[in-house]
mmCIF entry with sequence, helices, sheets and N, C-alpha, C, O atoms, coordinates in Angstrom:
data_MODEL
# 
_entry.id   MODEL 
# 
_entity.id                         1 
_entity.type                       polymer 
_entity.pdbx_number_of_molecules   1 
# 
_entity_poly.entity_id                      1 
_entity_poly.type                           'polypeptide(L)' 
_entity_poly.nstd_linkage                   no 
_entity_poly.nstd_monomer                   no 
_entity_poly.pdbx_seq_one_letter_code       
;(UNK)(UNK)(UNK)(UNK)(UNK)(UNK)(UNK)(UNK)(UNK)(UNK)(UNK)(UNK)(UNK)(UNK)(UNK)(UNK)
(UNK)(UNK)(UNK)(UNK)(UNK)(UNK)(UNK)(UNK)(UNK)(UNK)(UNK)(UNK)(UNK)(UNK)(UNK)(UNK)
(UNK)(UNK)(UNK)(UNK)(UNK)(UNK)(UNK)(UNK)(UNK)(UNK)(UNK)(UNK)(UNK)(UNK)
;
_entity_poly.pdbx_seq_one_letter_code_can   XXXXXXXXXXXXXXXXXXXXXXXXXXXXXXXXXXXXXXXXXXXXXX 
_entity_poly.pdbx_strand_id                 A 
# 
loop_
_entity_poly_seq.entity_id 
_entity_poly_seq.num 
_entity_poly_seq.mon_id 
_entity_poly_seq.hetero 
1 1  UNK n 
1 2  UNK n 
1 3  UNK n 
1 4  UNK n 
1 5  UNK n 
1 6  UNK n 
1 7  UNK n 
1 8  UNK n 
1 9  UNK n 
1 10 UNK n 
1 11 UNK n 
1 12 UNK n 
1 13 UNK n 
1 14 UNK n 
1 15 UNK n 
1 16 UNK n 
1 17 UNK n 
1 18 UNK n 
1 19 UNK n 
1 20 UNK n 
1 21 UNK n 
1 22 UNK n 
1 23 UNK n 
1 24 UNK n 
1 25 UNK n 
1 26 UNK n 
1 27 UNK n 
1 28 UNK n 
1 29 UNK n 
1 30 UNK n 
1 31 UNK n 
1 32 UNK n 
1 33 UNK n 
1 34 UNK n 
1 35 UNK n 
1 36 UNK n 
1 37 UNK n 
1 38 UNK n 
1 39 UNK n 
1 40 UNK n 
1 41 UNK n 
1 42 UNK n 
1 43 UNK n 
1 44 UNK n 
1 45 UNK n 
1 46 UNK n 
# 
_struct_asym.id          A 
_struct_asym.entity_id   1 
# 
loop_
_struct_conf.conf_type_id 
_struct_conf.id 
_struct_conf.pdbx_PDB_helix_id 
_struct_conf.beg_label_comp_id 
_struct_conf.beg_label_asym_id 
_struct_conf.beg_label_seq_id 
_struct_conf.pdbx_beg_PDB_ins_code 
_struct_conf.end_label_comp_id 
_struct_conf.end_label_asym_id 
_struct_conf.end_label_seq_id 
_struct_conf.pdbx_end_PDB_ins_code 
_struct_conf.beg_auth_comp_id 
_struct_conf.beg_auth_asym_id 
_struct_conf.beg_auth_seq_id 
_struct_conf.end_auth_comp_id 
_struct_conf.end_auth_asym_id 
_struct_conf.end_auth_seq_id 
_struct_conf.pdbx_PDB_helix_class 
_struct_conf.details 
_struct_conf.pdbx_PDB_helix_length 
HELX_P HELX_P1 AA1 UNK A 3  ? UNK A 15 ? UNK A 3  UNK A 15 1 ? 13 
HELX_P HELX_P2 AA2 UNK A 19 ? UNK A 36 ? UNK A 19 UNK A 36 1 ? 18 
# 
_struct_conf_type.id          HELX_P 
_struct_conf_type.criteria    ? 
_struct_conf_type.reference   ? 
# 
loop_
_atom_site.group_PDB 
_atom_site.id 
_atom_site.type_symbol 
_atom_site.label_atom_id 
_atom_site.label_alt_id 
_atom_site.label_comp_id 
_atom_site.label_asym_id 
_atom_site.label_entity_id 
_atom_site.label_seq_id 
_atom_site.pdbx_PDB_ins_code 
_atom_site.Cartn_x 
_atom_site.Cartn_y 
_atom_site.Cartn_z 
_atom_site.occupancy 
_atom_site.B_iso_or_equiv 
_atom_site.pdbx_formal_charge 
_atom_site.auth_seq_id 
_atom_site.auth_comp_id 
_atom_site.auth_asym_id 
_atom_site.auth_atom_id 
_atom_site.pdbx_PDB_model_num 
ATOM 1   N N  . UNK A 1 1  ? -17.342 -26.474 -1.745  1.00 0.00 ? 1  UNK A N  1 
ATOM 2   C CA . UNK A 1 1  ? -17.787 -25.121 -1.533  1.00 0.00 ? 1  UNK A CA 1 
ATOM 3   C C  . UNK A 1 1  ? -16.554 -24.214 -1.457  1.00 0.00 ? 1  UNK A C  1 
ATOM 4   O O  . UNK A 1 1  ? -15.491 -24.499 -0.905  1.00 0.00 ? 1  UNK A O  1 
ATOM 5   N N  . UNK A 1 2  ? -16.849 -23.111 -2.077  1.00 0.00 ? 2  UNK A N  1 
ATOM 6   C CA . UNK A 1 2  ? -15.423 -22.121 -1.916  1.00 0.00 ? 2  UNK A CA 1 
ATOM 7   C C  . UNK A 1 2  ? -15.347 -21.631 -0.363  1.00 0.00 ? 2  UNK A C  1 
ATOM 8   O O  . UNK A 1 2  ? -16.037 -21.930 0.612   1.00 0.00 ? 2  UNK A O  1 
ATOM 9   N N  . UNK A 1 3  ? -14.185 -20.721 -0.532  1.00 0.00 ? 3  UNK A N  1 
ATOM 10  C CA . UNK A 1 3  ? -14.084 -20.390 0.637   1.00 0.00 ? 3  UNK A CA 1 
ATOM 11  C C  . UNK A 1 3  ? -14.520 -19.159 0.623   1.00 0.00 ? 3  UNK A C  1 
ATOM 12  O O  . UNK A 1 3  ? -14.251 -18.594 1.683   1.00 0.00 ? 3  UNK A O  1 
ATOM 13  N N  . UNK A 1 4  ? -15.192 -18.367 -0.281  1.00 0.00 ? 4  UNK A N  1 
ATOM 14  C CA . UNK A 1 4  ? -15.735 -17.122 -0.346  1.00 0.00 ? 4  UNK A CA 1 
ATOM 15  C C  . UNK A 1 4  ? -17.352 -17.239 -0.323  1.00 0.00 ? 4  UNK A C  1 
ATOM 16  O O  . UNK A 1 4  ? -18.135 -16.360 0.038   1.00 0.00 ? 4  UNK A O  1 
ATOM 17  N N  . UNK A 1 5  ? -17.777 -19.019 -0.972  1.00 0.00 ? 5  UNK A N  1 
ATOM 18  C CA . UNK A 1 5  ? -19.097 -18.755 -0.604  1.00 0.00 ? 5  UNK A CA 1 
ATOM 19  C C  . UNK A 1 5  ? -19.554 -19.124 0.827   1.00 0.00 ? 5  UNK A C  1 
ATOM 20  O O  . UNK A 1 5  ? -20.631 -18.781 1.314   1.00 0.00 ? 5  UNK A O  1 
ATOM 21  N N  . UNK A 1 6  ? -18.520 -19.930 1.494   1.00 0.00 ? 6  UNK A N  1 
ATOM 22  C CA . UNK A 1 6  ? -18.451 -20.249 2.783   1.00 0.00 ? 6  UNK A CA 1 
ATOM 23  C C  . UNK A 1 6  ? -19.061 -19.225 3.928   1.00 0.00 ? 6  UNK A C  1 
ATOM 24  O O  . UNK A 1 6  ? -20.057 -19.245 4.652   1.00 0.00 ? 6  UNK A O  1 
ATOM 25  N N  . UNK A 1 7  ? -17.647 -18.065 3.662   1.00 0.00 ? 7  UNK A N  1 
ATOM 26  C CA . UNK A 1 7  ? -17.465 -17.121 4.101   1.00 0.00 ? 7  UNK A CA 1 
ATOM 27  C C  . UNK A 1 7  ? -18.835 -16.047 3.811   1.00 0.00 ? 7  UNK A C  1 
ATOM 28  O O  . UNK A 1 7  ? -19.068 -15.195 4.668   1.00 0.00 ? 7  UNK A O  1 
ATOM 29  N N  . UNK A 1 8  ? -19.552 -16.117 2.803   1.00 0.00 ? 8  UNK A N  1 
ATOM 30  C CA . UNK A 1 8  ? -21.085 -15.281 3.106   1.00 0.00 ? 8  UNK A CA 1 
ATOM 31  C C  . UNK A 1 8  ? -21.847 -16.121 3.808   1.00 0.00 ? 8  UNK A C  1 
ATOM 32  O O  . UNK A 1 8  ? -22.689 -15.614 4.549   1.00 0.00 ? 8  UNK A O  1 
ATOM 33  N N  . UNK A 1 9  ? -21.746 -17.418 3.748   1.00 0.00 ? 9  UNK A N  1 
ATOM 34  C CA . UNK A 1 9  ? -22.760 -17.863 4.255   1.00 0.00 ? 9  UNK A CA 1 
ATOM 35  C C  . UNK A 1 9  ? -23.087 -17.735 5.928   1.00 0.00 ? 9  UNK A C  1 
ATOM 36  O O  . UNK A 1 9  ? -24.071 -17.422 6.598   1.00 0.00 ? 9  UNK A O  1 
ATOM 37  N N  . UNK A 1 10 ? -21.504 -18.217 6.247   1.00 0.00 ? 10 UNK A N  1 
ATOM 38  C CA . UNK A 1 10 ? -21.293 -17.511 7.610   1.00 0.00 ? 10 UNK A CA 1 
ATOM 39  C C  . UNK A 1 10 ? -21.832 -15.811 8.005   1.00 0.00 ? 10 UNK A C  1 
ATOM 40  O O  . UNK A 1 10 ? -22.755 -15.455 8.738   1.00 0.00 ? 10 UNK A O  1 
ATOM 41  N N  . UNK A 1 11 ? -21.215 -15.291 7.499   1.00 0.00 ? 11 UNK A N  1 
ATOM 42  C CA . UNK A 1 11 ? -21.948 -13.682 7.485   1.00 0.00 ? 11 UNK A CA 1 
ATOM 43  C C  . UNK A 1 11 ? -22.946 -13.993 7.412   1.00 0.00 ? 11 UNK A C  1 
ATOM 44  O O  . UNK A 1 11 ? -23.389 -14.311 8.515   1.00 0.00 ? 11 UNK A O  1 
ATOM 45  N N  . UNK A 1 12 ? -23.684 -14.097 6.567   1.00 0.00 ? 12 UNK A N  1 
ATOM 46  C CA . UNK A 1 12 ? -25.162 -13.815 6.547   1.00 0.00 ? 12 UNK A CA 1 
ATOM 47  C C  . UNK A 1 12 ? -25.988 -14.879 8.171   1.00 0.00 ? 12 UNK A C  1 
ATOM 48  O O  . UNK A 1 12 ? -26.921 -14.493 8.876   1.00 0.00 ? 12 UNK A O  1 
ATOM 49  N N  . UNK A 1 13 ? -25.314 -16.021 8.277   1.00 0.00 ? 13 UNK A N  1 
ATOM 50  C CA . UNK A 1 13 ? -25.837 -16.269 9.202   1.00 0.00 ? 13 UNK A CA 1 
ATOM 51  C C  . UNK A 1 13 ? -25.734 -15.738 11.003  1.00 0.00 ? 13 UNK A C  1 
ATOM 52  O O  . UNK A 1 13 ? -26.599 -15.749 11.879  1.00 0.00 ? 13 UNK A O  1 
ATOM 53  N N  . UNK A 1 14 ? -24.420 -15.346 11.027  1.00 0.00 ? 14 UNK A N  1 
ATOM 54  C CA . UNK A 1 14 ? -24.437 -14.514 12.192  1.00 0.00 ? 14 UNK A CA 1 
ATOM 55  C C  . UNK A 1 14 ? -25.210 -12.950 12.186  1.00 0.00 ? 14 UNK A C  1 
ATOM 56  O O  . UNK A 1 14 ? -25.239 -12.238 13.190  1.00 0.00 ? 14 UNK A O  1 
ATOM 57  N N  . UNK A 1 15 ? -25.857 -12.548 10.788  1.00 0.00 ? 15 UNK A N  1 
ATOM 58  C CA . UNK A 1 15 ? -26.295 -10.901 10.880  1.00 0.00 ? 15 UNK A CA 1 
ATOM 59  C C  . UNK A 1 15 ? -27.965 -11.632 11.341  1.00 0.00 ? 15 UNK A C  1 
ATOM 60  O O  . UNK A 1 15 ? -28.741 -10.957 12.017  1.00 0.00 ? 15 UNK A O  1 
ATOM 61  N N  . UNK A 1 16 ? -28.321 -12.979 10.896  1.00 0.00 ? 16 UNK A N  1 
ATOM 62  C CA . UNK A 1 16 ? -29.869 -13.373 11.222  1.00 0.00 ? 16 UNK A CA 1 
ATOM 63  C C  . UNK A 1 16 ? -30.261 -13.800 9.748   1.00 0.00 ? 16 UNK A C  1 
ATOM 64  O O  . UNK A 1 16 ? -31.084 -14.714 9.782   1.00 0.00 ? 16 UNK A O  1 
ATOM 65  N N  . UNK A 1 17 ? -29.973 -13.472 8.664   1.00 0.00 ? 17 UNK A N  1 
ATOM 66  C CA . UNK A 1 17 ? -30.252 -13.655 7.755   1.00 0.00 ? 17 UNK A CA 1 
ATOM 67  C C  . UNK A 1 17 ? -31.808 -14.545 7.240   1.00 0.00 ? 17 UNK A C  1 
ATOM 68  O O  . UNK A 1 17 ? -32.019 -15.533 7.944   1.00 0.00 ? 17 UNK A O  1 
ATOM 69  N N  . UNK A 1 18 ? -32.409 -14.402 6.608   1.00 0.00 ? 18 UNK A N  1 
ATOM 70  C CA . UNK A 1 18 ? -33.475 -15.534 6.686   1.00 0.00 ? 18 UNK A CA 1 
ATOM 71  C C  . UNK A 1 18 ? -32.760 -16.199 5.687   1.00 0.00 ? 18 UNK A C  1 
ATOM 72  O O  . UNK A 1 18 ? -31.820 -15.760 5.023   1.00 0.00 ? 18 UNK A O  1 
ATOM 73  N N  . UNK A 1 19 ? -33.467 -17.660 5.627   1.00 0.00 ? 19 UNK A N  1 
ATOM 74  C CA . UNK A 1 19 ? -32.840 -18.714 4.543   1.00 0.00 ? 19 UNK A CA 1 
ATOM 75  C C  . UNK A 1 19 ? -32.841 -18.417 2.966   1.00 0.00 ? 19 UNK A C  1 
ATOM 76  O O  . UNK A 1 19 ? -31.936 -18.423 2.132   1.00 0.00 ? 19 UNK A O  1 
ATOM 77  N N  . UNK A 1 20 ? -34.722 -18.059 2.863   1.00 0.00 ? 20 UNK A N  1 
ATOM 78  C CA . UNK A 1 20 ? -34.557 -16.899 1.662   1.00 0.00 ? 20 UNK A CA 1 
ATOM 79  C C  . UNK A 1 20 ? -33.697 -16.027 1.051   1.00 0.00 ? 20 UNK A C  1 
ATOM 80  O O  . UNK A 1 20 ? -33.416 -16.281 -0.120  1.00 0.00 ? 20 UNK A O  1 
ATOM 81  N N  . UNK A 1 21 ? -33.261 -15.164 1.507   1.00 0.00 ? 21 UNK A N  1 
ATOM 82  C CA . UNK A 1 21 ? -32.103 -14.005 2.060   1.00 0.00 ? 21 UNK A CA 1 
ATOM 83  C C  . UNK A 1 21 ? -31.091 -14.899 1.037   1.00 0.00 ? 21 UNK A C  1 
ATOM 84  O O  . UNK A 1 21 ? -31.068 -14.938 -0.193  1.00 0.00 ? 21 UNK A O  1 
ATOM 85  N N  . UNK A 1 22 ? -30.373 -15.509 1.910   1.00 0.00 ? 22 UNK A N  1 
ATOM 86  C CA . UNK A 1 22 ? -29.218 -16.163 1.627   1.00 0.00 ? 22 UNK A CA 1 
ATOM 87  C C  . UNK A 1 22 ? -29.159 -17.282 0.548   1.00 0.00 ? 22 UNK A C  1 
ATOM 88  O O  . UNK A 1 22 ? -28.031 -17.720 0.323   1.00 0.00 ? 22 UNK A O  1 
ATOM 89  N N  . UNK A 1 23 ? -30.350 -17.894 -0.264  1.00 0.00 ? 23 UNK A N  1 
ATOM 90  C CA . UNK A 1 23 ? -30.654 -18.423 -1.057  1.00 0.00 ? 23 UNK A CA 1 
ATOM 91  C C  . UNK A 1 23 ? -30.728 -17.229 -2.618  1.00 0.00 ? 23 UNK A C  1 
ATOM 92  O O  . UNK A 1 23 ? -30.595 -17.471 -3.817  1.00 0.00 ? 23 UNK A O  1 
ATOM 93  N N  . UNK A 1 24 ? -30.915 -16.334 -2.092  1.00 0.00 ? 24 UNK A N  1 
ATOM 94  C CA . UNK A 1 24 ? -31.217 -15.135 -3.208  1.00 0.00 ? 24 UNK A CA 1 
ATOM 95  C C  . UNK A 1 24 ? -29.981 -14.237 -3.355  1.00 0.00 ? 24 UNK A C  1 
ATOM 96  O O  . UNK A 1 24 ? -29.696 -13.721 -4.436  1.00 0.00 ? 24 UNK A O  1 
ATOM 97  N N  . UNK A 1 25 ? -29.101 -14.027 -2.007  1.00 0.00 ? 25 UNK A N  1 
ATOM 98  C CA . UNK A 1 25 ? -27.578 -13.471 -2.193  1.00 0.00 ? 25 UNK A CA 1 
ATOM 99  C C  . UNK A 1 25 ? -26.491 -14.718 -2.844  1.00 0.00 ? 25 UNK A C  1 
ATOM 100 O O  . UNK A 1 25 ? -25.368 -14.489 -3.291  1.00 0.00 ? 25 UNK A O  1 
ATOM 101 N N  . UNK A 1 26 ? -27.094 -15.942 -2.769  1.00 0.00 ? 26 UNK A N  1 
ATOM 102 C CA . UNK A 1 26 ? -25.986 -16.733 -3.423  1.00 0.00 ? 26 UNK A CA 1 
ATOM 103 C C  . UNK A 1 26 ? -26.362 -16.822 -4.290  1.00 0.00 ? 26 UNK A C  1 
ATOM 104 O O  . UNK A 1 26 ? -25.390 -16.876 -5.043  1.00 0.00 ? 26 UNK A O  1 
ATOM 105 N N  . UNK A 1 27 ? -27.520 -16.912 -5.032  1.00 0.00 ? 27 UNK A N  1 
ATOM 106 C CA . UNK A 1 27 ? -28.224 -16.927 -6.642  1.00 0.00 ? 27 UNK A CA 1 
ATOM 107 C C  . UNK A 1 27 ? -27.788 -16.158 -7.493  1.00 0.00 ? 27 UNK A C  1 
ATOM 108 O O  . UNK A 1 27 ? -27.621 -16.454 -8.677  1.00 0.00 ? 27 UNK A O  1 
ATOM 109 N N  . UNK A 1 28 ? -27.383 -14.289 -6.602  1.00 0.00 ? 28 UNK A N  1 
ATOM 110 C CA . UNK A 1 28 ? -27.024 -13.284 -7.878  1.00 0.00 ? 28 UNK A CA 1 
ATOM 111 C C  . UNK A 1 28 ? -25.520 -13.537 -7.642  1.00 0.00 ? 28 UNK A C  1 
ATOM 112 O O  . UNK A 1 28 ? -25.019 -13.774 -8.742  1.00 0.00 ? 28 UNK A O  1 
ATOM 113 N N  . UNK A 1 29 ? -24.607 -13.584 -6.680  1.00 0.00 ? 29 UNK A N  1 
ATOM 114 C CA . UNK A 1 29 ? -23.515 -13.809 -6.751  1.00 0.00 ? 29 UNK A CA 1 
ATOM 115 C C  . UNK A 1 29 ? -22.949 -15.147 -8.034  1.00 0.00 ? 29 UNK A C  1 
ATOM 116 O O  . UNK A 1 29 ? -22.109 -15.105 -8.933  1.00 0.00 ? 29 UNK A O  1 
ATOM 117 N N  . UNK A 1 30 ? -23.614 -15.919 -7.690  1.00 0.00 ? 30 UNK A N  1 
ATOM 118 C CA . UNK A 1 30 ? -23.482 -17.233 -8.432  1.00 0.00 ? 30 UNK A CA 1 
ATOM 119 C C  . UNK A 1 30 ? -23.863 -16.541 -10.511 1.00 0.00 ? 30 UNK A C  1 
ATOM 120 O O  . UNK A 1 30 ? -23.144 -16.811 -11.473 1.00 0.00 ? 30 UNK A O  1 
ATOM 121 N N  . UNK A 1 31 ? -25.008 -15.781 -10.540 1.00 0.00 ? 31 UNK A N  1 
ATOM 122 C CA . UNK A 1 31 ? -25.481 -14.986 -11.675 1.00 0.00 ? 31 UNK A CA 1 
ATOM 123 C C  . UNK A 1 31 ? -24.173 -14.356 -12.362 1.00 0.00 ? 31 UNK A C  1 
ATOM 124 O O  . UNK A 1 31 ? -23.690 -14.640 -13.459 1.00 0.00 ? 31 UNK A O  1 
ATOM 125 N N  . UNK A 1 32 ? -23.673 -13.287 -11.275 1.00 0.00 ? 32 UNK A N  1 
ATOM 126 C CA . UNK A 1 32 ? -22.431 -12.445 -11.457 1.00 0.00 ? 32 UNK A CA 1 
ATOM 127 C C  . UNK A 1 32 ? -20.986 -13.485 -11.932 1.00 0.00 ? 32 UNK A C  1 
ATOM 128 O O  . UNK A 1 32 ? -20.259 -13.076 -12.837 1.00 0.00 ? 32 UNK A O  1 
ATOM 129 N N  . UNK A 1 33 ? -20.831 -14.162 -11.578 1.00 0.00 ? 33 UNK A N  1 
ATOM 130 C CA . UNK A 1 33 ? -19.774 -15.067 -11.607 1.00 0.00 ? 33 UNK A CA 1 
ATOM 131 C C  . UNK A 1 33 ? -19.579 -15.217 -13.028 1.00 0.00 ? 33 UNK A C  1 
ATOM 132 O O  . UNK A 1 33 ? -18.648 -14.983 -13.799 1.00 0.00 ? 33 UNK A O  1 
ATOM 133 N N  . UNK A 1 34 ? -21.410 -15.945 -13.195 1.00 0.00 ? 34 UNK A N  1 
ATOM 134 C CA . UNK A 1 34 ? -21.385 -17.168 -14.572 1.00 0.00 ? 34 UNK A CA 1 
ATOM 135 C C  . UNK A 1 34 ? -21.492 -15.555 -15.590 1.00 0.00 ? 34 UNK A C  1 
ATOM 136 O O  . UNK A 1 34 ? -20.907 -15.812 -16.642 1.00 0.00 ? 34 UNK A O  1 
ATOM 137 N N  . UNK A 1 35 ? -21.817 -14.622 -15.615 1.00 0.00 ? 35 UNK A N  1 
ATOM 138 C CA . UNK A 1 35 ? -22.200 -13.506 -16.733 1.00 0.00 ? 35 UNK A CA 1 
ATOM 139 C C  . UNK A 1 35 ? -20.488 -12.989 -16.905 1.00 0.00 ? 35 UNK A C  1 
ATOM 140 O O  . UNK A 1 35 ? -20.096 -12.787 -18.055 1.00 0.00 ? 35 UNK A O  1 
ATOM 141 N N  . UNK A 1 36 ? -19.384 -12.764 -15.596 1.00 0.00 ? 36 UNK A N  1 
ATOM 142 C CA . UNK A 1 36 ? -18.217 -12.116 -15.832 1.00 0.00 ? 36 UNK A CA 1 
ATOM 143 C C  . UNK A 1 36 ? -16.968 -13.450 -16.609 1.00 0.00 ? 36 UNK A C  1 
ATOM 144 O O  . UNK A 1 36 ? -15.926 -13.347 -17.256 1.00 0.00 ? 36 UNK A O  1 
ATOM 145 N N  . UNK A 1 37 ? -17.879 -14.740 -16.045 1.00 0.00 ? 37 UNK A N  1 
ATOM 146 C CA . UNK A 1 37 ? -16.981 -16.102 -16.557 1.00 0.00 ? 37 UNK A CA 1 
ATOM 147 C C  . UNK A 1 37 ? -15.575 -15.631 -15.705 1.00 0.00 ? 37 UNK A C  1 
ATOM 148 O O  . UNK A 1 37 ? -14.463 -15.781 -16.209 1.00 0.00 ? 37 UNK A O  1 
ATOM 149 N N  . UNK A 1 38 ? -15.742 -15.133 -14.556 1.00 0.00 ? 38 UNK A N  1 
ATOM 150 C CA . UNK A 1 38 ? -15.148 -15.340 -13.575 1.00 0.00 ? 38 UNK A CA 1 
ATOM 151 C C  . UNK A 1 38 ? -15.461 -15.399 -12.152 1.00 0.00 ? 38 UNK A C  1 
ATOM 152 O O  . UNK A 1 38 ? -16.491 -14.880 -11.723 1.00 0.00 ? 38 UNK A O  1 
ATOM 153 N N  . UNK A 1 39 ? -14.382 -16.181 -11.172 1.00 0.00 ? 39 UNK A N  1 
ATOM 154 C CA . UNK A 1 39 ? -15.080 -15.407 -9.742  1.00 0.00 ? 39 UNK A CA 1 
ATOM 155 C C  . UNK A 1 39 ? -15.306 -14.374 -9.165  1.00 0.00 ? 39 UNK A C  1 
ATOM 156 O O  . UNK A 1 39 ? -14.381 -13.562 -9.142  1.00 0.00 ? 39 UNK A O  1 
ATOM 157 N N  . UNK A 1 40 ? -16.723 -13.975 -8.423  1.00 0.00 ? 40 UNK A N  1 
ATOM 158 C CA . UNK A 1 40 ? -16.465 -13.143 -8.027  1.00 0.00 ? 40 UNK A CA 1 
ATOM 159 C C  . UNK A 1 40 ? -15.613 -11.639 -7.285  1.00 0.00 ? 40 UNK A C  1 
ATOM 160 O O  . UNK A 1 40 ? -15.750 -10.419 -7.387  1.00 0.00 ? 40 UNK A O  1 
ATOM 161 N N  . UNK A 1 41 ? -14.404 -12.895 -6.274  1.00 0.00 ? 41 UNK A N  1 
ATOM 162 C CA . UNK A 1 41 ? -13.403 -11.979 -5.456  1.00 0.00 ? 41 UNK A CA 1 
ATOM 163 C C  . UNK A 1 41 ? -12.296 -11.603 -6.285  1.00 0.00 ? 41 UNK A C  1 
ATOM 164 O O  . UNK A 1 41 ? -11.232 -11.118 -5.900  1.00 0.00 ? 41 UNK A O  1 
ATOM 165 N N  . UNK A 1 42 ? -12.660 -11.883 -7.512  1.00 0.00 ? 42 UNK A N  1 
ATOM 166 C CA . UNK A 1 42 ? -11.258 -11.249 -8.559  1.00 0.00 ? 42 UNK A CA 1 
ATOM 167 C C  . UNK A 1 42 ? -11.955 -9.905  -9.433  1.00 0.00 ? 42 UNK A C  1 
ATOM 168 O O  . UNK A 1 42 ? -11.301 -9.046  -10.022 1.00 0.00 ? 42 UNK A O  1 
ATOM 169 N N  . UNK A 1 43 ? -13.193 -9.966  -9.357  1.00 0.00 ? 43 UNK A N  1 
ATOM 170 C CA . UNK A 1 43 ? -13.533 -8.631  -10.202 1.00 0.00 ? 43 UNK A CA 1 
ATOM 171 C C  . UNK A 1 43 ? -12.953 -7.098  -9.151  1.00 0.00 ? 43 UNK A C  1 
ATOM 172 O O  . UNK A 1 43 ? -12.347 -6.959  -8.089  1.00 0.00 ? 43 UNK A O  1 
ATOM 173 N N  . UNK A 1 44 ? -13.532 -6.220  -10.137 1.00 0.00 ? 44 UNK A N  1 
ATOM 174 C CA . UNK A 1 44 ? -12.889 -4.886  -9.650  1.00 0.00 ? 44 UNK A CA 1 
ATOM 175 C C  . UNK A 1 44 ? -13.822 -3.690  -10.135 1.00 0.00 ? 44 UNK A C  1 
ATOM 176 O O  . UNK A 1 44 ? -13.906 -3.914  -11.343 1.00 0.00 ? 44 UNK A O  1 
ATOM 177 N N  . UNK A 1 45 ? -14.206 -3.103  -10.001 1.00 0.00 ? 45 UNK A N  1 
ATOM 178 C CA . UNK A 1 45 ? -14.820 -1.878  -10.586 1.00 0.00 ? 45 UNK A CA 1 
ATOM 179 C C  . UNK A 1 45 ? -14.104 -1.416  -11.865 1.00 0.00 ? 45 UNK A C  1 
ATOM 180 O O  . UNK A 1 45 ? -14.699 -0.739  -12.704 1.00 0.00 ? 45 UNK A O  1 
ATOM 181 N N  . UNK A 1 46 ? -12.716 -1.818  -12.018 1.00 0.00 ? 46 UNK A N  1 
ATOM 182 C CA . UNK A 1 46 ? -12.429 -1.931  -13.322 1.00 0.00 ? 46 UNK A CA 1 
ATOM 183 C C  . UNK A 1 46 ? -12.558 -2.687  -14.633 1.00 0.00 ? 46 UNK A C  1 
ATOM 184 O O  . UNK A 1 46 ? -12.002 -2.264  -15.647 1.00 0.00 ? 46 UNK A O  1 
# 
């Protein structure tokens, strides 16, 4: 596991998150990744 998906998972679980929730924020993150053919914490608005 990365340490960035780690790191939401934690977040999301200290805000209450439902399991749903966090099954569906790692789905589009995971979406975003595979569509930029990179990781997430390296993109940029540029």
């Amino acid at each position: 596991m990365t340490a960035l998906r780690q790191t939401m998972i934690e977040a999301m679980r200290q805000r209450g998150f439902a399991q749903r929730t966090h099954n569906t924020c790692l789905m589009v993150i995971t979406d975003l990744a595979r569509y930029f053919h990179r990781p997430p914490d390296t993109l940029s608005t540029a």
